[in-house]
One Martini backbone bead per residue (centre of mass of N, CA, C, O) as a GRO file, in nm:
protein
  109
    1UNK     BB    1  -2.335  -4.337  -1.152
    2UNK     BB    2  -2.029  -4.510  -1.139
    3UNK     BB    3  -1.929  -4.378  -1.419
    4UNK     BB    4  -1.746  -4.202  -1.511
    5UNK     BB    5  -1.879  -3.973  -1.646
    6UNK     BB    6  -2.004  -3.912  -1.325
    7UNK     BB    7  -1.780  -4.036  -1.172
    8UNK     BB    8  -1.459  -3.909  -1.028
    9UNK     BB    9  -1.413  -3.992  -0.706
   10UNK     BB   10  -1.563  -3.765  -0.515
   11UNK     BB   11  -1.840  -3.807  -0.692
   12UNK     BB   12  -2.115  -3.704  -0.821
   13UNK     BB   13  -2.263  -3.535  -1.084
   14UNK     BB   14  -2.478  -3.351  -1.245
   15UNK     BB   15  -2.311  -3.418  -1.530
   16UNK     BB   16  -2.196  -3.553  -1.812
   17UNK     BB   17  -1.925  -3.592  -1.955
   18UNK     BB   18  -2.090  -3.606  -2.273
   19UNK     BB   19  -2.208  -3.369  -2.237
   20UNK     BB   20  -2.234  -3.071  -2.412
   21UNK     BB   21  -2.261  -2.902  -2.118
   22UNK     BB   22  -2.038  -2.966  -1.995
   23UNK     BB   23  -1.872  -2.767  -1.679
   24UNK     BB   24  -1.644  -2.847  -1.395
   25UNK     BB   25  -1.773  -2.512  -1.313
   26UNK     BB   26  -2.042  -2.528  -1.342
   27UNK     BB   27  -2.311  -2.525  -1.114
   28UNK     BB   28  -2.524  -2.742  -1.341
   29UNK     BB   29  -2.258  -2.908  -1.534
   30UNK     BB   30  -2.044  -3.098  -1.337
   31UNK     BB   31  -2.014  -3.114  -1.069
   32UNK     BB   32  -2.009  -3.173  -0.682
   33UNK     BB   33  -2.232  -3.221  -0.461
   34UNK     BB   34  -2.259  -3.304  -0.121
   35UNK     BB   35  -2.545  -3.311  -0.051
   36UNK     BB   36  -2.651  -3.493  -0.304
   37UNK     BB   37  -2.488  -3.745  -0.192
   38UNK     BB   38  -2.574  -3.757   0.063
   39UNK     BB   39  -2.829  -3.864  -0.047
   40UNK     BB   40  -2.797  -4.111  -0.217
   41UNK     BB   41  -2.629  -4.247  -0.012
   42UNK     BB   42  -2.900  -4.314   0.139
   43UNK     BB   43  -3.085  -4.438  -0.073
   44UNK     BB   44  -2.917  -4.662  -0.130
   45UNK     BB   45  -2.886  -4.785   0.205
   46UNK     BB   46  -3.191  -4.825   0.196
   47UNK     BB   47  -3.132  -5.045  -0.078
   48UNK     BB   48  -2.871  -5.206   0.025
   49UNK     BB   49  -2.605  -5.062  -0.168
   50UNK     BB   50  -2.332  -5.071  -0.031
   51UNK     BB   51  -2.110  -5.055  -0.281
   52UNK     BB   52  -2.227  -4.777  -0.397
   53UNK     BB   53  -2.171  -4.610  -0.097
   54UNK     BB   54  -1.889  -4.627  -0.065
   55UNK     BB   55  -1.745  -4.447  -0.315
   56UNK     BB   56  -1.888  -4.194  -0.231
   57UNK     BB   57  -1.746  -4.160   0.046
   58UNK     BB   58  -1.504  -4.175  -0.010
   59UNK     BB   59  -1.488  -3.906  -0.186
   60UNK     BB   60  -1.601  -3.722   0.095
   61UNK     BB   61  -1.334  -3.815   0.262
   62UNK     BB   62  -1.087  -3.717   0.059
   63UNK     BB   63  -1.190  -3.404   0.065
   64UNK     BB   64  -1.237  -3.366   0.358
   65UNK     BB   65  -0.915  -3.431   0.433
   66UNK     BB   66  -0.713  -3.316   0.186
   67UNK     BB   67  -0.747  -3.068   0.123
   68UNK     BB   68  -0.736  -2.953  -0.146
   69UNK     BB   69  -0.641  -2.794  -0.426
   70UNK     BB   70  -0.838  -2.521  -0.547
   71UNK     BB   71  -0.918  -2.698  -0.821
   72UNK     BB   72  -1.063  -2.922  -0.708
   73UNK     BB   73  -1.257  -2.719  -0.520
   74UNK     BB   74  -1.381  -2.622  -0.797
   75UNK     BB   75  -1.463  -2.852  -0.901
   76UNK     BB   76  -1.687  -2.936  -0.643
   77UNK     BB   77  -1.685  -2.591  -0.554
   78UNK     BB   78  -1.825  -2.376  -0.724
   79UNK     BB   79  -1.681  -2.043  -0.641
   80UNK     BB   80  -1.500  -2.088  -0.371
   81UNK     BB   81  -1.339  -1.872  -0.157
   82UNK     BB   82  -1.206  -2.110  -0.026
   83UNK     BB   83  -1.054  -2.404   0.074
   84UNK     BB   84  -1.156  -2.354   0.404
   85UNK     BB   85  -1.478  -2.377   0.333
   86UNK     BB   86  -1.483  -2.606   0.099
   87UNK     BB   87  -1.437  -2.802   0.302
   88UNK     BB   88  -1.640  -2.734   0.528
   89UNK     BB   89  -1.844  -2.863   0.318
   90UNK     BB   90  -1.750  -3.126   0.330
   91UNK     BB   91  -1.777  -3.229   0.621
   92UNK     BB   92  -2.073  -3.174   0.658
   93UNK     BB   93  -2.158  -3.405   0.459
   94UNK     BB   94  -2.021  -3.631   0.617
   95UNK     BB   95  -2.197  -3.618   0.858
   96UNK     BB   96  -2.466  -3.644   0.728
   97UNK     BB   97  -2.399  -3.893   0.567
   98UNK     BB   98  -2.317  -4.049   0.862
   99UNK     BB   99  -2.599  -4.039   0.998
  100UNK     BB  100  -2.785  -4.173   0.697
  101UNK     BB  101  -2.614  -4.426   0.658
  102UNK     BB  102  -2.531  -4.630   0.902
  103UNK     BB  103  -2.772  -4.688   1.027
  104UNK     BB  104  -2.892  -4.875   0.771
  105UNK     BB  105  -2.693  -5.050   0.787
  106UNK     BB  106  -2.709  -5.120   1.102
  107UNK     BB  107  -3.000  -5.267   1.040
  108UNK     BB  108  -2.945  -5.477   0.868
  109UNK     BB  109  -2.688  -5.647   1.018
   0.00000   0.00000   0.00000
C-alpha cells in the first residue's frame, strides 16, 4: 500500500495510479479519503506495522497543517467546496487517526 502507485505522500489512494481506470479527482478511482487512511492506519498499528503506519499519519498531518492549494485538496478530497472545508475534513480524520493510532501504539510499549 505504501508504493508509490498507491501511496501518494498525503495517503494511501482509492485506486492505483498504473489502473486504467485511475483520475486523481474521480470519486472512487484515485482519490485519498482521509478517513480510509485513518483507519487502515489504525489496522495497521493494531497488528504492530508502526513504521507503515508513520507515512500514513505524516501524509495526513501535511495536509492538515499546511491547508495546501485548491489543487492538492482537490486532489484529495475531490469536490470540496472550498479549501477552509476541506482541510477541516482533514484535520477531523488527523484526530480520529490520533485517538484509534497511538493508544495502540501506547498499549505495545
Amino acid at each position: 500500500m505504501l508504493e508509490p502507485d498507491l501511496f501518494s505522500g498525503w495517503g494511501i489512494r482509492t485506486a492505483s495510479t498504473r489502473e486504467r481506470r485511475f483520475n486523481p479527482i474521480s470519486y472512487h478511482n484515485g482519490t485519498i479519503w482521509p478517513h480510509d487512511n485513518s483507519l487502515i492506519g489504525a489496522g495497521l498499528a493494531r497488528y504492530g506495522l508502526m513504521n507503515d503506519v508513520a507515512p500514513i499519519l505524516d501524509g495526513l498531518i501535511e495536509v492538515a497543517i499546511a491547508a495546501p492549494p485548491a489543487q492538492a485538496i482537490e486532489d484529495c478530497a475531490p469536490g470540496a467546496p472550498s479549501v477552509g472545508s476541506a482541510a477541516q475534513v482533514w484535520r477531523h480524520e488527523l484526530r480520529s487517526a490520533r485517538r484509534s493510532v497511538i493508544p495502540i501504539w501506547l498499549e505495545g510499549a
